[in-house]
N, C-alpha and C positions, 0 to 999 in steps of 0.2 A: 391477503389478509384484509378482512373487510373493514376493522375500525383501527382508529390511531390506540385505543386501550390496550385493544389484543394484537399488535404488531410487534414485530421484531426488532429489533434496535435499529437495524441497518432499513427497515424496508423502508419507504418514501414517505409512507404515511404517519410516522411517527419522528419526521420531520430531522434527524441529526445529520441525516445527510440532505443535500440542496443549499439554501443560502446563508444556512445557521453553520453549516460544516467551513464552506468556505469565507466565510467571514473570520472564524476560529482561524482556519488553517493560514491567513493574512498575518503574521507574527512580525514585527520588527525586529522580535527577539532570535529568532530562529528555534533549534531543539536543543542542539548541542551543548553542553555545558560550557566549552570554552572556545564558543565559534557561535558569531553571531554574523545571521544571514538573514539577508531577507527574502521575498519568495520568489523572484527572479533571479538571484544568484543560486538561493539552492537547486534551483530545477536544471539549472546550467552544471552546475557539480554533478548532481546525480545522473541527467544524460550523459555526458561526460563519461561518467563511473559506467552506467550500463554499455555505453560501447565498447570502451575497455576492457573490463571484467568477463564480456561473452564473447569478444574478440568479431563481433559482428561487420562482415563486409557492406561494402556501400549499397545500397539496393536492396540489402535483404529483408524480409519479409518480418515484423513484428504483430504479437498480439499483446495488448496492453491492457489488463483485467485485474481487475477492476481501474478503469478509466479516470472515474472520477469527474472534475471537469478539465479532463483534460490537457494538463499543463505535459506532462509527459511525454504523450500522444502526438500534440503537435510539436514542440520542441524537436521530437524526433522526425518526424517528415521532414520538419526545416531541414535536417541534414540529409535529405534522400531517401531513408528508409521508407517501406510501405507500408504502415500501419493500419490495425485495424485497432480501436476504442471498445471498448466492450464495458456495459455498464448498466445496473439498473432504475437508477434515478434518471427520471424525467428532466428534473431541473439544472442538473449536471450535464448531462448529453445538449442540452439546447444552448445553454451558454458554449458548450465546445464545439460544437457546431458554428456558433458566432464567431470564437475568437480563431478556428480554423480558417475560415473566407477572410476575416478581418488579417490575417498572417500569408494571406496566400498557402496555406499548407494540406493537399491533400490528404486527409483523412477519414476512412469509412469508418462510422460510428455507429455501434448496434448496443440496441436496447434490451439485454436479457442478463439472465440470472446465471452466478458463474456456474451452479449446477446443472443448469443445460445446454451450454458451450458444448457443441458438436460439430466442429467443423472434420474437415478433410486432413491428414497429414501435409501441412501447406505451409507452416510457419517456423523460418530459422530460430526464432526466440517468443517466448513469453513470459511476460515480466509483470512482476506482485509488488506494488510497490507502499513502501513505505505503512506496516503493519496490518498488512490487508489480507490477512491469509488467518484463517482459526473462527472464522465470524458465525459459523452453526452450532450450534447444542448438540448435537449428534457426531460422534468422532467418525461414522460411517459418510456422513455430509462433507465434513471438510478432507475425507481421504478421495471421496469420491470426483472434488474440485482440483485435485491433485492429478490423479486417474485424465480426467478430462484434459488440463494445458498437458499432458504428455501424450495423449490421443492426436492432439493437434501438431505436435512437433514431426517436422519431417527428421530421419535417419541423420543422430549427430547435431541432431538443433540444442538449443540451451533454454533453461529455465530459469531465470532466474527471481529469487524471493526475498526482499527487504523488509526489516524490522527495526525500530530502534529497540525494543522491548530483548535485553539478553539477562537470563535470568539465573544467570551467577549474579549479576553485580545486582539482582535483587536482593537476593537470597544474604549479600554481602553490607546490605544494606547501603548500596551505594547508588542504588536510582533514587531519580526524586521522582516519591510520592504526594507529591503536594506543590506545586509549580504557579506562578503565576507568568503570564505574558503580555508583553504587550501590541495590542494592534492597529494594523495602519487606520482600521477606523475609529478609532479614540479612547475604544473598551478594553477593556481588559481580560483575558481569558484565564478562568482556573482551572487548572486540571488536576485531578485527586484521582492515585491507581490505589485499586488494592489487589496483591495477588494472592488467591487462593492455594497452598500448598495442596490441596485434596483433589479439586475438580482441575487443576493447573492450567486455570481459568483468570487474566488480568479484569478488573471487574471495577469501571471505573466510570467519571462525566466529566462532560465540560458544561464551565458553568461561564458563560458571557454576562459581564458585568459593564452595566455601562456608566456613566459619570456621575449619575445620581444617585449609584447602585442598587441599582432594580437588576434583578440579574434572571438569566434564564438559563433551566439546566436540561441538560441531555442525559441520559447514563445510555450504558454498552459495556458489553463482556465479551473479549476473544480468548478462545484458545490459545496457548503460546507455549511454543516448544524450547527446547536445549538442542544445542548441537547436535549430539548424537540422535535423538528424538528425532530431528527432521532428517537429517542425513538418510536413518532407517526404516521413516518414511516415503522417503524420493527411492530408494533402493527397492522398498516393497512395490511401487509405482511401474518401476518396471526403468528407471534410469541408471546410466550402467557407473557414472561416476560425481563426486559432487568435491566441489571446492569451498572451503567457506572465509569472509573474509572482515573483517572490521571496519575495512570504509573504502569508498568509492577510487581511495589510490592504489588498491591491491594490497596494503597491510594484511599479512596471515591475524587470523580471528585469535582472540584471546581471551581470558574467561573476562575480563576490565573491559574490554569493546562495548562502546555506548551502541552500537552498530551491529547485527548481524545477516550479512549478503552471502544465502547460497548460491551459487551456480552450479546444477544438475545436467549432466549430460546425456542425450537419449541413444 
């Protein structure tokens, strides 16, 4: 996409992802309603959770897409796995790149779009984290991103896909649509969803507020499924089983989970 005007929320040039995304994503507050984390304790929960939850042996092989800047990624090499990063932001991949040598933590990091992830059946696990799945206008685009991490699973590998976005406890009117946080660089972050009941589309911005409140906004719109919805998604994908969970300690999913973690099996 050639101008920041006519870009996509997610692409680079329309800037929500890079140094405005992880500034946001820097919270003292953390997500959870009643669990406050900062961004090093979460990343440690949630690997954690991912090794648990996909029951992955030491050694084995990850794909981590979208990447991000990678806190995930190397986290998990720390512990032996072999990851690969996968991502399309420029400004994302170079910082993870740094803080990988900076960690000592082998990780291959590739710069592509998760619509064109073609690799080889090579990978025990590939893992979507934390609301990163629904990001195309086209339901044919985000099946086809689906289609792809199970191209890449070898026989028995796992998928797994995080969200905090569960949309009973919207529907219940028990999400917050309207949130402030606070972060370690002194601003403030707003976040205001709204979810479309028609397009079943979360359609929402972040808006960084800094001390003088001059503020800068972003907007974005994912996709976002229900249980069963994704479930018969991963089924249509060609995955032969799925478990779903509410948080990274194996809790069975509930319509009330701030959380929801499939793990699809191929």
């Amino acid at each position: 996409m050639s101008n920041k005007k006519n870009s996509a929320w997610w692409d680079e040039s329309y800037g929500f992802f890079g140094g405005f995304y992880m500034e946001g994503d820097n919270s003292k507050n953390g997500y959870l309603i009643e669990k406050t984390q900062n961004l090093n304790q979460r990343t440690n929960a949630e690997v954690k959770g991912i090794v648990k939850l996909t029951g992955l042996n030491p050694s084995a092989s990850i794909l981590d897409a979208p990447c991000g800047y990678g806190r995930h990624s190397i986290a998990l090499a720390k512990k032996g796995f072999l990851v690969t990063g996968s991502d399309l932001n420029t400004y994302h991949l170079e910082f993870a790149k740094k803080q990988a040598k900076k960690n000592s933590a082998k990780v291959k990091f590739v710069k592509e779009n998760m619509l064109d992830i073609n690799y080889k059946p090579q990978f025990d696990a590939v893992v979507n984290m934390f609301y990163s799945f629904g990001f195309f206008k086209k339901e044919k685009d985000n099946f086809k991103v689906l289609q792809n991490f199970f191209k890449v699973l070898k026989p028995g590998g796992k998928f797994l896909m995080h969200t905090d976005v569960n949309i009973p406890r919207i529907l219940n009117d028990k999400y917050k649509h309207d949130e402030i946080r606070t972060l370690k660089s002194g601003k403030k972050l707003r976040i205001i969803d709204n979810y479309d009941t028609v397009t079943k589309r979360m359609n929402g911005a972040w808006i960084l507020i800094d001390k003088k409140g001059n503020e800068e906004r972003k907007d974005y719109s994912v996709r976002v499924y229900t249980k069963d919805e994704f479930i018969k998604l991963c089924k249509r994908a060609g995955f032969k089983f799925c478990s779903v969970f509410s948080d990274w300690s194996g809790k069975p999913y509930d319509s009330n989970s701030e959380d929801m973690i499939v793990v699809a099996t191929k």
